[in-house]
ZAMARGU-4260 file (C-alpha; in steps of 0.2 Angstrom, whole numbers, plus 5000, padded with zeros to 4 digits):
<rodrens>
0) 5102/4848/4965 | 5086/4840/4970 | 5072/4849/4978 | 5073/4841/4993 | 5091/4843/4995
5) 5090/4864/4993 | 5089/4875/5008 | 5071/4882/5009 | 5064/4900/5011 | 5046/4905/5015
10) 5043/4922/5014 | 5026/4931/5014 | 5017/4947/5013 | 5003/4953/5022 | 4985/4944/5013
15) 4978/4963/5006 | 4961/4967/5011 | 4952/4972/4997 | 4941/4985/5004 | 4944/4996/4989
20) 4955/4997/4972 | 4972/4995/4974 | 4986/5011/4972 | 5005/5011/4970 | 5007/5011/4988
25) 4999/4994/4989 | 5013/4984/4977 | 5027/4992/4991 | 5030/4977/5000 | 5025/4965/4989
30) 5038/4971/4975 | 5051/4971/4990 | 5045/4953/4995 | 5045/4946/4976 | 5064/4955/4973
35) 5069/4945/4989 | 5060/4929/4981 | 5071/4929/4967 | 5084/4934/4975 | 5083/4918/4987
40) 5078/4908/4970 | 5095/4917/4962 | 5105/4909/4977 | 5097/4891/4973 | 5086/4890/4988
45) 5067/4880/4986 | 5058/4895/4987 | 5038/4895/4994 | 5032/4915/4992 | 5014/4917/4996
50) 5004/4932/4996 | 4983/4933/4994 | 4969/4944/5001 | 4960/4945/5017 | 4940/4947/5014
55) 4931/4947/5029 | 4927/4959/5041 | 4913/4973/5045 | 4921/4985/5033 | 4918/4973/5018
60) 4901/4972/5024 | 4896/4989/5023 | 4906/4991/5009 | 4897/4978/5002 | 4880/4984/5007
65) 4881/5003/5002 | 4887/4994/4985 | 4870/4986/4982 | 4881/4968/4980 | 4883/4953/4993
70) 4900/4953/5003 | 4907/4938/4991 | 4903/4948/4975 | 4912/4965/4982 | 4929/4955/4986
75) 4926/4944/4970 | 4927/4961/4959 | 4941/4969/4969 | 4954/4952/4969 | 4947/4945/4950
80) 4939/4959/4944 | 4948/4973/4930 | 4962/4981/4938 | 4959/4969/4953 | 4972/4962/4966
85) 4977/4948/4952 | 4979/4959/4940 | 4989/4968/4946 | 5000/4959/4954 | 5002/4950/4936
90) 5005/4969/4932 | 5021/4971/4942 | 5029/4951/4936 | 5027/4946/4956 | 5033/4929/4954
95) 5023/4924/4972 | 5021/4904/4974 | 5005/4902/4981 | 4990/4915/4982 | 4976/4912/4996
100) 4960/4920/5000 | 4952/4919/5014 | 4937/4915/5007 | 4942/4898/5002 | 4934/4885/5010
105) 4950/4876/5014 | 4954/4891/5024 | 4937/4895/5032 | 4938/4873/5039 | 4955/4876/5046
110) 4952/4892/5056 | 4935/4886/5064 | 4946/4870/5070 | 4960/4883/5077 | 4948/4895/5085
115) 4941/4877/5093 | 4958/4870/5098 | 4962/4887/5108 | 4946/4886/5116 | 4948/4868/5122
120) 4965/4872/5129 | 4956/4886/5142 | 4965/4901/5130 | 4950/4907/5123 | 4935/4910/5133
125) 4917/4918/5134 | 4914/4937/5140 | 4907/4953/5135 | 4915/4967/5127 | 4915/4984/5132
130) 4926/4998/5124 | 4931/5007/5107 | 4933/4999/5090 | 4941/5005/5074 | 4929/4997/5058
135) 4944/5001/5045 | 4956/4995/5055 | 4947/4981/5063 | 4955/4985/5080 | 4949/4987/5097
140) 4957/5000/5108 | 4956/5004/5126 | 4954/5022/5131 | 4976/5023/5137 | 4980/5019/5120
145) 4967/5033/5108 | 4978/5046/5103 | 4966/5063/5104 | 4953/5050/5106 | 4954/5042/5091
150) 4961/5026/5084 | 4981/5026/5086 | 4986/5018/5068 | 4972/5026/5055 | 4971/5041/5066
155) 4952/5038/5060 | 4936/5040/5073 | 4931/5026/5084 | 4914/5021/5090 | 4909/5012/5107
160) 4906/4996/5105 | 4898/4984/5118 | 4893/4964/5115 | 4895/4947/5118 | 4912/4939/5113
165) 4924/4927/5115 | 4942/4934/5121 | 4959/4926/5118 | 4970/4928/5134 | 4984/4936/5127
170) 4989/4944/5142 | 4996/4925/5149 | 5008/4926/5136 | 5014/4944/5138 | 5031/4938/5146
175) 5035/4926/5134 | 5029/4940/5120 | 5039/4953/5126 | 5055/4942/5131 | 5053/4937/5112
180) 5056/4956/5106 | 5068/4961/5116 | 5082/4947/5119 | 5080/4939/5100 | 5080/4946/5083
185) 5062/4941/5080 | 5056/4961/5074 | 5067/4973/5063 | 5070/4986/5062 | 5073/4988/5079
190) 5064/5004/5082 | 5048/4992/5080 | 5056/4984/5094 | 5053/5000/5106 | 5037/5005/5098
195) 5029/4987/5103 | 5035/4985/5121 | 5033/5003/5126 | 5015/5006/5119 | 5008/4990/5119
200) 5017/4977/5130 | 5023/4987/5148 | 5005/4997/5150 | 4996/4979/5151 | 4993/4969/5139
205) 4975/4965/5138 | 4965/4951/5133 | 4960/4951/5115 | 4944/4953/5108 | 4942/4937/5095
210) 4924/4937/5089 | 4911/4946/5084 | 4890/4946/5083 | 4887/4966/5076 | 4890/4956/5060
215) 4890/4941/5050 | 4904/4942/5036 | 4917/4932/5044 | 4921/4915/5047 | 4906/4909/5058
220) 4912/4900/5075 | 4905/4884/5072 | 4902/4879/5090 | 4891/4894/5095 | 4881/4900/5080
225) 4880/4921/5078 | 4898/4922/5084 | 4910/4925/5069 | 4928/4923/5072 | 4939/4941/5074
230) 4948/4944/5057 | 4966/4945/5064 | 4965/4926/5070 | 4957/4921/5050 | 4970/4933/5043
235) 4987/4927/5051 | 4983/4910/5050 | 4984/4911/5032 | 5002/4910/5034 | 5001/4892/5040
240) 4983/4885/5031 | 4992/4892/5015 | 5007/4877/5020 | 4993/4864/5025 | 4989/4865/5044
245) 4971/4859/5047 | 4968/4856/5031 | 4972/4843/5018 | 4971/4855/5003 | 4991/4859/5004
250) 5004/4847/5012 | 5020/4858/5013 | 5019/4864/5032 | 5034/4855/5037 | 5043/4858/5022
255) 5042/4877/5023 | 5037/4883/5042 | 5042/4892/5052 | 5042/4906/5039 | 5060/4916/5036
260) 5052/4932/5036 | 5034/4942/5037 | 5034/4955/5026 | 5022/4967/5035 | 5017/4988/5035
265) 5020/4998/5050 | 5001/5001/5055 | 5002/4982/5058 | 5016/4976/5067 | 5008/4976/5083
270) 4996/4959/5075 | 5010/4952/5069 | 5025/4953/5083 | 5012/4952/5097 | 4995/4942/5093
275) 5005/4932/5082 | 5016/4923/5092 | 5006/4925/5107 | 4993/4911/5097 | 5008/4902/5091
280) 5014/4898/5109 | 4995/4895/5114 | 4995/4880/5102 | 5013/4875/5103 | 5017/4879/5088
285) 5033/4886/5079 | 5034/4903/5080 | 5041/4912/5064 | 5057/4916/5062 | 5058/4937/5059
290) 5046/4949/5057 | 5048/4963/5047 | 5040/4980/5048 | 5044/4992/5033 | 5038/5010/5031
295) 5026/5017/5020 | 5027/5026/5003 | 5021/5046/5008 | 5015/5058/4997 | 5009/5077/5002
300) 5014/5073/5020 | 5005/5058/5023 | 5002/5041/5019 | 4994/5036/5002 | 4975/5031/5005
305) 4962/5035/4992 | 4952/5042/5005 | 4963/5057/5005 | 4963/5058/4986 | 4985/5054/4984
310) 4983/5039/4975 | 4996/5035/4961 | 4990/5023/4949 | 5002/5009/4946 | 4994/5006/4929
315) 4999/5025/4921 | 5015/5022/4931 | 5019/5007/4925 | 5013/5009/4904 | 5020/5026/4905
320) 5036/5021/4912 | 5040/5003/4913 | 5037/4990/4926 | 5054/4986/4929 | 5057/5006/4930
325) 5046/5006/4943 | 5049/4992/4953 | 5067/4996/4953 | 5063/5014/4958 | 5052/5007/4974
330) 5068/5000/4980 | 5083/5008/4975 | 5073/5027/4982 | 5067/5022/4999 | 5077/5013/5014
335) 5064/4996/5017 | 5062/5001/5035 | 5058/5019/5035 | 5047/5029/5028 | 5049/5035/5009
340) 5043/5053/4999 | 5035/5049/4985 | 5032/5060/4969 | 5033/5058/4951 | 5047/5073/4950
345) 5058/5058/4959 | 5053/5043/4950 | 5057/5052/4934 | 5074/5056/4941 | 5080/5039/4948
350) 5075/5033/4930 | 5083/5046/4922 | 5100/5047/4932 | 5102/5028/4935 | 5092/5018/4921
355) 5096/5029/4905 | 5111/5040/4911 | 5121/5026/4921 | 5114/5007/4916 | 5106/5010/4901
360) 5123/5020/4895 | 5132/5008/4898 | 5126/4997/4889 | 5122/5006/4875 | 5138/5011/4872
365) 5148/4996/4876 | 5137/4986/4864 | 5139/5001/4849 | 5156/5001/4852 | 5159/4981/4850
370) 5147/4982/4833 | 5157/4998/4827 | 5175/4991/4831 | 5174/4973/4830 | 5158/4971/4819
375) 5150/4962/4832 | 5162/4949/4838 | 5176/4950/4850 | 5192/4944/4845 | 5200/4930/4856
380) 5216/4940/4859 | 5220/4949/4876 | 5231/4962/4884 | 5225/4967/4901 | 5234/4982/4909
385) 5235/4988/4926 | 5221/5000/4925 | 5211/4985/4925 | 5213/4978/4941 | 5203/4991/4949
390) 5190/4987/4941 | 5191/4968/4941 | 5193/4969/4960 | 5178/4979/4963 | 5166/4969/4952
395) 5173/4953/4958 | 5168/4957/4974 | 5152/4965/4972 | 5143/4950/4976 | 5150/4948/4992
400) 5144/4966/4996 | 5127/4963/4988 | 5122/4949/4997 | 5128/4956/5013 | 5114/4970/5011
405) 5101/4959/5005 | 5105/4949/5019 | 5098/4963/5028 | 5083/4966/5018 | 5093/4983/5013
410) 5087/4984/4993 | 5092/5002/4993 | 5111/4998/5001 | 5111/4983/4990 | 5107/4991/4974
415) 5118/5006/4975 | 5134/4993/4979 | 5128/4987/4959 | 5128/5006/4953 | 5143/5011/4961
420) 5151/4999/4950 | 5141/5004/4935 | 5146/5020/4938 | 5165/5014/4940 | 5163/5006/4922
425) 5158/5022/4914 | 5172/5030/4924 | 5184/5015/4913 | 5176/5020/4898 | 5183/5039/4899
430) 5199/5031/4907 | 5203/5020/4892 | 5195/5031/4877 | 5192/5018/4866 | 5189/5029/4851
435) 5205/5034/4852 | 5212/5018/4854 | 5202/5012/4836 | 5212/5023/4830 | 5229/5012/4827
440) 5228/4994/4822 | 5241/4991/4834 | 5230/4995/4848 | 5217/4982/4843 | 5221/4969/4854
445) 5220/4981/4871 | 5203/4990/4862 | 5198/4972/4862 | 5200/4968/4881 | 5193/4985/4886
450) 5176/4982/4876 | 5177/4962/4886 | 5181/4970/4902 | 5163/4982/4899 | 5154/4967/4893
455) 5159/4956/4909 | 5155/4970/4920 | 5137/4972/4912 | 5134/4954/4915 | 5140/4953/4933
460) 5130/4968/4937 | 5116/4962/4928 | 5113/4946/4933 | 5113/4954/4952 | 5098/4964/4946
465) 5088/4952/4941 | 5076/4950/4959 | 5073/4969/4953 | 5072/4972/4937 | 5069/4953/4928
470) 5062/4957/4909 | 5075/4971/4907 | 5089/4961/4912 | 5084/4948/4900 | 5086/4959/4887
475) 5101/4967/4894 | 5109/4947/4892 | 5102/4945/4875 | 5113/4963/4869 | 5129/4958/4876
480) 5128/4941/4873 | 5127/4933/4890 | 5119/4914/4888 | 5109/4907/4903 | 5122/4898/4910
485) 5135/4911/4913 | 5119/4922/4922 | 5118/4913/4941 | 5122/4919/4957 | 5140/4906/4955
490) 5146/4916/4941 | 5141/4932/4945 | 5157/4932/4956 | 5167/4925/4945 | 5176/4935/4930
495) 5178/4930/4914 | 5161/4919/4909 | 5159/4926/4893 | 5166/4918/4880 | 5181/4926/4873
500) 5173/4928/4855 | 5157/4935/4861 | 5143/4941/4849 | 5135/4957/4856 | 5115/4961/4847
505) 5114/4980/4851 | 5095/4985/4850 | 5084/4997/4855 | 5089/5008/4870 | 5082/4998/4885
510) 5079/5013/4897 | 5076/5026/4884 | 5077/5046/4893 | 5061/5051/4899 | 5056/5072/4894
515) 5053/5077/4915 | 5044/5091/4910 | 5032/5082/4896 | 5031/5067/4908 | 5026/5077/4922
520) 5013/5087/4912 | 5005/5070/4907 | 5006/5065/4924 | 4998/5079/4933 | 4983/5081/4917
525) 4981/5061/4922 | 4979/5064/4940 | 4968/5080/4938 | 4955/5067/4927 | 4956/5054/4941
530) 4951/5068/4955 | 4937/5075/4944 | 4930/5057/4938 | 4929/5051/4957 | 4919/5069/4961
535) 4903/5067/4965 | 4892/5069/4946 | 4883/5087/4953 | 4870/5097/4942 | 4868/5115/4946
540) 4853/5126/4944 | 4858/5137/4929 | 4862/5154/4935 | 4847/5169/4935 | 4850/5179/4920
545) 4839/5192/4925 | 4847/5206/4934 | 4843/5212/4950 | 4847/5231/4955 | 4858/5233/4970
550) 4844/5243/4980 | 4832/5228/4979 | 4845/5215/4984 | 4849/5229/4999 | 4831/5227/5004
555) 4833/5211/5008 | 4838/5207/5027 | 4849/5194/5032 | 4849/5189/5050 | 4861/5175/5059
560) 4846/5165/5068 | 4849/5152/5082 | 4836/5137/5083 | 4830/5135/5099 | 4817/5123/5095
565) 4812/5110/5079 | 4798/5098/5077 | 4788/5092/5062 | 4770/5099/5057 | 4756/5089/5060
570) 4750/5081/5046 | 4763/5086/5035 | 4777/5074/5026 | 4789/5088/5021 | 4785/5103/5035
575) 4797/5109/5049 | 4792/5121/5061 | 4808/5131/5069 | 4806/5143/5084 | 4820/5155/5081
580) 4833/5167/5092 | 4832/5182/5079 | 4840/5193/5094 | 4823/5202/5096 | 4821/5196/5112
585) 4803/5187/5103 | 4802/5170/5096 | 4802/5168/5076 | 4792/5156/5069 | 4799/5148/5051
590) 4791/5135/5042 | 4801/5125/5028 | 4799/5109/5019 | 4815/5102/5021 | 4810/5087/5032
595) 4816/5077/5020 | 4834/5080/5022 | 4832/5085/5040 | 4828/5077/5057 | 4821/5089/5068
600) 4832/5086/5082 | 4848/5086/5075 | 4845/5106/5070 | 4842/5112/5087 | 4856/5123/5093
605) 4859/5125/5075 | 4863/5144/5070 | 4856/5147/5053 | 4853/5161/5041 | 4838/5169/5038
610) 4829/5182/5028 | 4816/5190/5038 | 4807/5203/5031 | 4796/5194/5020 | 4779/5196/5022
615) 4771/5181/5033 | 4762/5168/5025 | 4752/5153/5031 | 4757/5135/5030 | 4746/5122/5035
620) 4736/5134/5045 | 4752/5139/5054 | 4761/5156/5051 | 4779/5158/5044 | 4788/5172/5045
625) 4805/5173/5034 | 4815/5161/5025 | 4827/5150/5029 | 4843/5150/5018 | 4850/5133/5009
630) 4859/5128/4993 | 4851/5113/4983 | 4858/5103/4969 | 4857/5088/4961 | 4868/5072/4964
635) 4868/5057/4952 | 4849/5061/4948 | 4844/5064/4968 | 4841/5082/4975 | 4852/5084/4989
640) 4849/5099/5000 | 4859/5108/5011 | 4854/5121/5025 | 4866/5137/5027 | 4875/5135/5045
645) 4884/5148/5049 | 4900/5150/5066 | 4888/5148/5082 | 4900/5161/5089 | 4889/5173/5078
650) 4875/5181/5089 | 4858/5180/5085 | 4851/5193/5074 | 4867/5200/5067 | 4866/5207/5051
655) 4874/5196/5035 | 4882/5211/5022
</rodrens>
């Protein structure tokens, strides 16, 4: 079939932003968004997969900065660099079509003339800005929607934020927006649906915050220069400059939009079922045909993020394991839409139980058994018996039930329809004992269908994992004989493709056993190296050698002291003078040289420890009486110093024992 003549399927993954090195948690979606790729090539379908990486934003920026590099450089390392966004992504076999960063300068022309166009039509308009903003998440909030008063997707802090900007008048198209959710299929799963209207939609929907001039790393709104353009508009226009629209760089928009499917995390569906198609509508454009927000990939109760130090790395994972062992586990452990309990105890498991036990057994054995029996090749001779039809039946009508699921982006549903009939063949393995029926000559002929029946149900089931798992089914065709032509999505519901004298090549186990307990002994040694190289490099004063009897040490006394006043000495770079509560009822005076690493006013209030009979000395002419307490170190070759704060609910003048 010609190209044009194919029915077409655009599907897409959120652009990453590449604000730091990606984990496991990150391939999620785009492994589930490459298995429905192939699966979609599998069917014959003209296939456009796109996926790419959104670098602008005030969070590259100051990433960026407190790197020592320019914005460019930072998100150049972290989508080319080692280990980067392309590498991976070559890492897990994603078979994406097109990859776009919004960097490129096709990109930056078209979003400048679609920020423009919304202007001109009255959409978009001039204001000030007044309220909360999230930097990681790039969100504005208005004080109804803070959860504890911080931002509602990271849960992270949020700071006041108040400027000049252009706004978007989203709140025209909240009827059309929320008729959209609620009478079509537009969002999935449904509980999306719920979250979206009742959070977001029926409390108001307000106009949208679209530029910014706090910073400069964006794409700059050419028609008023210190504006840069809000980084949702740059980023979900990919979708449609990645096809062509305003540019000349690509020329497929009206071969491939509206998209099929958005591919798109939890934390933000709100930009893509509201903002989306609300700037869709503003411009007449085509809105998309289906959103759909999966869950996210937890570990030690909450969502993997490097900041909370739960980040698997999909390199170990993948050398250590396999990549199609690991892409298979992402979707065959976890329901798409929901949530999903990641540790390394499961993976090991699903790849145990159903790769090496169920799969990989199957083949193995079936394979072995043709080279033991038959030296290889099949004879052409058949005698089917009744205890066949079962499984004929269920495997002829697997893909039926496979698709059905797929349909419904339900990898997990789908992929336990194939198991259940690997399962059922290992079942007809023990049913027709084929070692028993080598034993008589006269059984040759029925041994001979048994090992055909095996071989066909290996290729029907392997040729519906492909989208999951595409190097090991390869090689899973190469032991059992299965050409290239009897491996499509027509034949897999059809039995009988192989040919009747079929050559099997067993080789070496395909999913070999993995030792849980060796495994998770690497796995944990690996991840406790990780957490120590990403501590800070700290050098610690040796430890006094000299003992100190414990009648001196007693000698000194500790006090809890409250600062009631700081300010710097005269004439002094490093001096602070602190007027202290030492629960006397009569000020202390302290002196200590810790200006560097102290503002005065930030310590007032503060309740510090103190040792206070010292004798006084004299400091730049002033006196000090005692000692403040702190610990010092040394931090990648800088001294880093640290004052001893102690519970304010402690009163002045109590005795530290």
């Amino acid at each position: 079939m010609c190209q044009d003549c194919k029915k077409k399927f655009y599907i897409t993954t959120p652009i990453y932003y590449p604000s730091s090195k990606l984990h496991i948690g990150h391939t999620y979606c785009t492994v589930a968004a490459d298995a429905m790729a192939r699966y979609k090539r599998l069917q014959g379908y003209d296939v456009m997969f796109l996926t790419g990486t959104d670098e602008h934003g005030q969070k590259i920026e100051e990433k960026a900065k407190a790197a020592g590099v320019t914005p460019q450089q930072f998100v150049d390392n972290i989508v080319c660099g080692e280990k980067g966004v392309l590498d991976l992504w070559k890492l897990m076999n994603i078979s994406n079509d097109r990859f776009i960063r919004t960097t490129d300068d096709y990109h930056v022309a078209a979003i400048q003339k679609i920020f423009k166009k919304m202007y001109e039509n009255g959409d978009i308009y001039k204001g000030s800005y007044k309220g909360k903003y999230c930097t990681p998440c790039e969100s504005f909030w208005t004080e109804s929607q803070l959860v504890d008063g911080k931002c509602p997707d990271c849960g992270g802090e949020v700071h006041d934020a108040e400027e000049e900007a252009y706004f978007f008048r989203l709140s025209k198209y909240a009827p059309r927006v929320r008729e959209l959710l609620t009478t079509t299929d537009f969002l999935e799963p449904k509980s999306r649906v719920n979250e979206m209207v009742n959070n977001f939609i029926d409390p108001g929907l307000e106009d949208l915050c679209v530029s910014r001039t706090s910073f400069t790393w964006g794409v700059p709104v050419d028609f008023d220069p210190g504006h840069v353009v809000y980084v949702w508009i740059d980023a979900l226009f990919n979708y449609m400059t990645a096809l062509g629209f305003e540019n000349d760089r690509h020329d497929d928009l009206d071969r491939y939009w509206p998209c099929d499917v958005h591919f798109v995390g939890k934390e933000i569906v709100r930009f893509h079922s509201i903002i989306w198609p609300a700037m869709l509508m503003s411009l007449d454009l085509p809105l998309p045909k289906k959103v759909y927000g999966h869950g996210w990939l937890i570990m030690d109760g909450g969502k993997m993020s490097k900041s909370k130090g739960n980040v698997v790395d999909p390199y170990v994972l993948a050398e250590m394991f396999g990549v199609d062992a690991l892409r298979f586990f992402l979707l065959r452990t976890f329901p798409f839409g929901s949530d999903g309990n990641f540790s390394n105890e499961l993976l090991i498991n699903t790849i145990n139980i159903d790769l090496a036990n169920d799969l990989g057994n199957l083949v193995s054995r079936t394979t072995a058994m043709v080279e033991k029996y038959f030296g290889g090749t099949l004879p052409a001779e058949r005698q089917f018996a009744d205890i066949d039809d079962e499984l004929i039946l269920m495997l002829t009508g697997l893909r039926g039930r496979y698709e059905a699921q797929m349909e419904k982006f339900q990898f997990q549903n789908a992929l336990d329809e194939v198991f259940r009939c690997i399962q059922r063949s290992n079942k007809y393995i023990d049913e027709n004992t084929p070692w028993t029926l080598a034993k008589d000559e006269a059984n040759r002929t029925r041994l001979a269908t048994v090992m055909y029946n095996l071989l066909e149900s290996v290729r029907i089931c392997a040729t519906l994992l492909l989208p999951f798992m595409p190097d090991s089914c390869q090689k899973i065709f190469a032991q059992i004989g299965a050409t290239e032509d009897i491996t499509t999505w027509d034949t897999a519901k059809t039995w009988g493709k192989l040919s009747e004298t079929v050559t099997v090549h067993k080789g070496e186990a395909i999913f070999p056993r993995v030792d849980t307990a060796k495994a998770i002994e690497q796995l944990e040694a690996i991840e406790q190296a990780q957490k120590k190289a990403a501590l800070p490099a700290l050098e610690i004063e040796p430890l006094e050698e000299q003992p100190v009897d414990f009648d001196t040490f007693c000698k000194s006394d500790f006090r809890a002291v409250k600062v009631k006043a700081c300010e710097a000495v005269k004439k002094s770079d490093k001096l602070l003078r602190f007027t202290l509560d030492d629960g006397t009822g009569t000020d202390r005076q302290i002196l200590s040289g810790i200006h560097k690493y102290y503002e005065p006013e930030e310590l007032v209030g503060k309740t510090l420890v103190a040792i206070v009979n010292l004798p006084p000395r004299k400091m730049m002419g002033l006196q000090s009486c005692g000692m403040l307490l702190s610990a010092v170190h040394t931090e990648r070759g800088e001294e880093k110093l640290n004052l001893i704060m102690i519970d304010d609910n402690i009163p002045a003048g109590a005795k530290l024992c």
